[in-house]
C-alpha positions in Angstrom: 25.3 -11.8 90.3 21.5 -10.6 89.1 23.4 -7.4 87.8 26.1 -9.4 85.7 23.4 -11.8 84.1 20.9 -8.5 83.5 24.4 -6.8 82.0 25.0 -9.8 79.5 21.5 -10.0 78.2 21.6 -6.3 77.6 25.3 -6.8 75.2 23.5 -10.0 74.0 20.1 -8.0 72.5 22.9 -5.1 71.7 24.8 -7.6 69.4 22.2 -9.3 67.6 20.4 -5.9 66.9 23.7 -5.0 65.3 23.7 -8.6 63.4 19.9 -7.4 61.8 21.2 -4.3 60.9 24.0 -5.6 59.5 21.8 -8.2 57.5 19.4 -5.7 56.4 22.3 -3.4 54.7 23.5 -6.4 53.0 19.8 -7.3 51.8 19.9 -3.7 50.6 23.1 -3.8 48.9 22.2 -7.5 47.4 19.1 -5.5 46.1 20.6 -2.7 44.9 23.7 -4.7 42.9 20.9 -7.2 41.4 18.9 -4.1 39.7 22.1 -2.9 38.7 23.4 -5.9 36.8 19.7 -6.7 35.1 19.8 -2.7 34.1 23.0 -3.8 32.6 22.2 -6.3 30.5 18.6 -5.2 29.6 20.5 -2.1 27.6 23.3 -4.3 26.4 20.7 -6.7 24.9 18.9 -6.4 21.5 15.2 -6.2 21.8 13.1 -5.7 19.1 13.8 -3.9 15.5 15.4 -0.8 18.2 18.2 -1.3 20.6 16.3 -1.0 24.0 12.6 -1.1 22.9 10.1 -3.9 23.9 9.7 -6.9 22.1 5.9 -7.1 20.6 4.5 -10.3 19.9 3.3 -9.8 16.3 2.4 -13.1 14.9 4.0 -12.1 12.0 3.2 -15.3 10.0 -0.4 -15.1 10.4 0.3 -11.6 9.3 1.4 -13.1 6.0 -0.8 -15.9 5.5 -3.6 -13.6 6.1 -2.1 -10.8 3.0 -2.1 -14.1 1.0 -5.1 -15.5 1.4 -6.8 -11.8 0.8 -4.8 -11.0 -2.7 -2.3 -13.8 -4.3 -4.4 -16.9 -3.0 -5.6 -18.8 -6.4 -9.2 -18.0 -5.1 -8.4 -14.6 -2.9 -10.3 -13.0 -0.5 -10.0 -10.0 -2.6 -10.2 -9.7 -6.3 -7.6 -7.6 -8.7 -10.4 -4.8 -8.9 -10.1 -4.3 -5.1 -6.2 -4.7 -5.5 -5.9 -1.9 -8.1 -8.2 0.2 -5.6 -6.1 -0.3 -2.5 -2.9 -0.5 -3.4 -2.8 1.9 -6.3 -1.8 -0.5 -9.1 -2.3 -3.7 -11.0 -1.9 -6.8 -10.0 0.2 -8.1 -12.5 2.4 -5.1 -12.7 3.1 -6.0 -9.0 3.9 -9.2 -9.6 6.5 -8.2 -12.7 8.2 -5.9 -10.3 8.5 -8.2 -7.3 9.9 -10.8 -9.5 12.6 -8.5 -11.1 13.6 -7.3 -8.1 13.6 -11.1 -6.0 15.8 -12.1 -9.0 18.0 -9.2 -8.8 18.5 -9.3 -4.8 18.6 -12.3 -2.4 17.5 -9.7 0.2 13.7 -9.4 -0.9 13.4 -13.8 -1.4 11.9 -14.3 1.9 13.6 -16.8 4.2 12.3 -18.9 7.3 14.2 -17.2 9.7 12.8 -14.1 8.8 13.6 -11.0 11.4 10.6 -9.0 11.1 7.6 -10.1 8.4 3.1 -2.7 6.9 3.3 -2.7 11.1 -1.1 -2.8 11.0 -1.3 -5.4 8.2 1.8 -8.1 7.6 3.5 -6.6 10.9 6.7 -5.4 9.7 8.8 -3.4 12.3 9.8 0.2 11.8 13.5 -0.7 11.3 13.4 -3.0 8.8 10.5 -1.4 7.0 13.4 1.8 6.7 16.0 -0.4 5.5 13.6 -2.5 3.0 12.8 0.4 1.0 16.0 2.5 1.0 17.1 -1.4 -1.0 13.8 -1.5 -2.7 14.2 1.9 -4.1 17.9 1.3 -5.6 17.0 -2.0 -7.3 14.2 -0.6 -8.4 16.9 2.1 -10.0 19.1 -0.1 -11.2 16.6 -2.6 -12.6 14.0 0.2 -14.2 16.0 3.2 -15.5 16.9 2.0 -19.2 13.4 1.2 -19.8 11.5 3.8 -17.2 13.6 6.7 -15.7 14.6 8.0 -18.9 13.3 10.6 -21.7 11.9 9.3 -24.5 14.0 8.4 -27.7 12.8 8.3 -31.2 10.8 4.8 -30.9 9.0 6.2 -27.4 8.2 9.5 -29.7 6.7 7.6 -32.3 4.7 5.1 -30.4 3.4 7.9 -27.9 2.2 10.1 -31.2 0.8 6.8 -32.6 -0.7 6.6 -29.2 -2.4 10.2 -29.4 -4.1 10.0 -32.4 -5.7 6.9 -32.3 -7.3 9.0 -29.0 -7.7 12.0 -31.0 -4.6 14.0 -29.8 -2.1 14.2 -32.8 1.5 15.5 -31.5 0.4 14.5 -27.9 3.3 13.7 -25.5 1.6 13.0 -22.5 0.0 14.9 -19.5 1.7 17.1 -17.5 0.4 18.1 -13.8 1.9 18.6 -10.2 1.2 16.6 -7.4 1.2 18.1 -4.4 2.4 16.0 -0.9 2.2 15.9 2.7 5.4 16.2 4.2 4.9 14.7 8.0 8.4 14.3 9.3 9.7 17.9 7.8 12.6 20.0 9.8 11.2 22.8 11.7 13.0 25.0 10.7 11.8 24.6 6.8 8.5 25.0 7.8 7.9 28.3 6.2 9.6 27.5 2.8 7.6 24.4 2.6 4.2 25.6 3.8 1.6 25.5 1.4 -1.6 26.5 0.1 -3.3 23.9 3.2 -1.2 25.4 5.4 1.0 22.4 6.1 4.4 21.7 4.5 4.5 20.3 1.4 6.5 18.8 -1.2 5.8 19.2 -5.0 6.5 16.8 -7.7 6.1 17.8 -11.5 5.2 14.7 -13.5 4.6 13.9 -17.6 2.8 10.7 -17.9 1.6 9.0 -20.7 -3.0 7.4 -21.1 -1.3 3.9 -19.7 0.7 5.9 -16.7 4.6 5.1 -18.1 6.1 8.0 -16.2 9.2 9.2 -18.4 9.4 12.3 -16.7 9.4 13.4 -13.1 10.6 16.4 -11.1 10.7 16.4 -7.5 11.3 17.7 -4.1 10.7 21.5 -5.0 8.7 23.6 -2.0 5.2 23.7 -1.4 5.5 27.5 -1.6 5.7 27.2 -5.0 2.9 26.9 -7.5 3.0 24.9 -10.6 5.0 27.7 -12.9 7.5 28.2 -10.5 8.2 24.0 -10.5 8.2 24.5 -14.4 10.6 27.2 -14.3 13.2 25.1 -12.6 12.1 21.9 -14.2 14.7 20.1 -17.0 11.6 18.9 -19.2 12.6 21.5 -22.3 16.5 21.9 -21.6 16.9 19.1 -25.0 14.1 21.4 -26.8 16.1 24.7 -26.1 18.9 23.4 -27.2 17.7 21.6 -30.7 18.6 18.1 -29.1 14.6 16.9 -28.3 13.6 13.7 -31.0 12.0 14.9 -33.8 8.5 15.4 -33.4 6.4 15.7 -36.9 2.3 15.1 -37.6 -0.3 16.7 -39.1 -3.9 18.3 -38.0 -6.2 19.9 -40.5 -3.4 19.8 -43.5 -1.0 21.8 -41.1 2.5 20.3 -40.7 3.9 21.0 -37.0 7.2 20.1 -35.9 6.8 20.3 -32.1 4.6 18.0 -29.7 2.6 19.0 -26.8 1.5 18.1 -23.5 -2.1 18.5 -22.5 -2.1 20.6 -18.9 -4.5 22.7 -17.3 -6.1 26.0 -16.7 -2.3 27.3 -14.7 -0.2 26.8 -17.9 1.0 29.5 -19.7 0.0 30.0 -23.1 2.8 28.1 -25.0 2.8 25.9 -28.6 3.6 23.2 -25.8 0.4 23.3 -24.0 -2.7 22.2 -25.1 -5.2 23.1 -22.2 -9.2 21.6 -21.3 -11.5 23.8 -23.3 -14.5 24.4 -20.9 -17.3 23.5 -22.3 -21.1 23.8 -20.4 -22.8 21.0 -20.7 -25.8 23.2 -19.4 -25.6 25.5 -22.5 -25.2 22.4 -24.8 -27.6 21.0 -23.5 -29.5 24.7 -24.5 -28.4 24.9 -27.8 -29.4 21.2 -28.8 -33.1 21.8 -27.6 -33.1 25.0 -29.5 -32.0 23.3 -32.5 -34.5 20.4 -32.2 -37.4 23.3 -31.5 -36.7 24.6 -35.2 -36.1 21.6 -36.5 -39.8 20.8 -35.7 -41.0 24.5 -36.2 -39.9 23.9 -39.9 
């Protein structure tokens, strides 16, 4: 009888040892399907500007009031002077664009609903920061090329010579000069084609621009191999001269009638009619010659 009972406790521990093991596999395989479905829906879900990255809490209208209150308040924080110094450009010229292009595109009128309102400053997410410039940059070409992105006709001709000689440059066309820029997202393989003289790859852009910076001519995206010759060589700012099709260019210096203009460059130029190039003059030695002059003056 004792060996019966001590035989049924034994299958009675054996059974519910098997009914935990059983419960732990399904606990495990509970686990193991709930991690599965959030995984699921965590890459199925939008988060952020980019599918799968964490949302950021950006508090992106105090990011706004705080770029208003420092430059288009009534009484900002920050003056047009500090404006022009940070941002590379007058405040009302800011203003003109921004309105041409709000009136031209819906897109740029900002909304309440806003998605994402620079990432350190107004908090603007990488995404939409991409796709709000490649817009920006064809309304801005729409909008701007009959009256910027062209050469000049007869009327720009004869208000930039006007222009030059009230500054004392007759037959002036504007400035002429490279810039050269840092190229930080560049294919690896270009690297050596568009390494250059700082040993990082560059990108060169040839530019003529008038005393109040209208840009009628710009040349871009050549190697920073090159030096500014090269970008000249390859450059269409004399194909309409070559040809006989440039706007007649006609003033006088010295009772000498010329027929071409030029652009004032620096020391790299070649010698051309074209060029007019910085004459280097020592203040040192002028300085020199000035006190020799006063020294016979009062010798005399």
């Amino acid at each position: 009888m004792s060996s019966m009972s001590h035989n049924n406790e034994i299958a009675a521990l054996l059974m519910e040892e098997e009914a935990d093991e059983e419960y732990a596999m399904f606990l495990g395989m509970t686990a193991v399907e709930e991690e599965r479905v959030a995984n699921e829906r965590s890459a199925s879900r939008r988060l952020g500007s980019v599918r799968g990255h964490a949302v950021i809490q950006c508090d992106r209208v105090q990011g706004h009031n705080r770029l208003y209150r420092d430059y288009f308040a009534e009484e900002p924080v920050f003056g047009s002077q500090l404006f022009r110094r940070r941002f590379q450009m007058h405040l009302p010229l800011f203003l003109r664009i921004a309105s041409a292009v709000e009136d031209f595109d819906p897109y740029f009128v900002q909304r309440r609903n806003v998605a994402d309102f620079v990432d350190d400053y107004v908090r603007i997410g990488e995404s939409t920061t991409i796709e709000s410039v490649k817009k920006f940059v064809k309304v801005i070409v729409v909008i701007f090329t009959d009256e910027y992105l062209r050469s000049p006709n007869n009327d720009d001709i004869r208000r930039l010579l006007e222009i030059g000689e009230l500054r004392g440059f007759p037959g002036m066309l504007g400035n002429i000069d490279c810039m050269h820029w840092r190229w930080k997202n560049y294919p690896a393989a270009w690297h050596g084609m568009y390494d250059g003289h700082i040993h990082e790859p560059i990108i060169i852009l040839e530019v003529v621009a008038s005393y109040d910076l209208w840009i009628w001519h710009a040349f871009f995206e050549l190697p920073g191999s090159y030096n500014d010759i090269n970008v000249l060589k390859r450059s269409n700012l004399f194909i309409k001269l070559t040809k006989g099709r440039a706007p007649p260019v006609n003033y006088s210096i010295n009772s000498h009638e010329y027929m071409m203009g030029y652009y004032l460059a620096d020391g790299i130029y070649r010698q051309w009619s074209t060029f007019v190039k910085i004459i280097s003059v020592s203040q040192v030695n002028k300085r020199k010659i000035l006190h020799k002059l006063k020294n016979l003056q009062e010798m005399m």
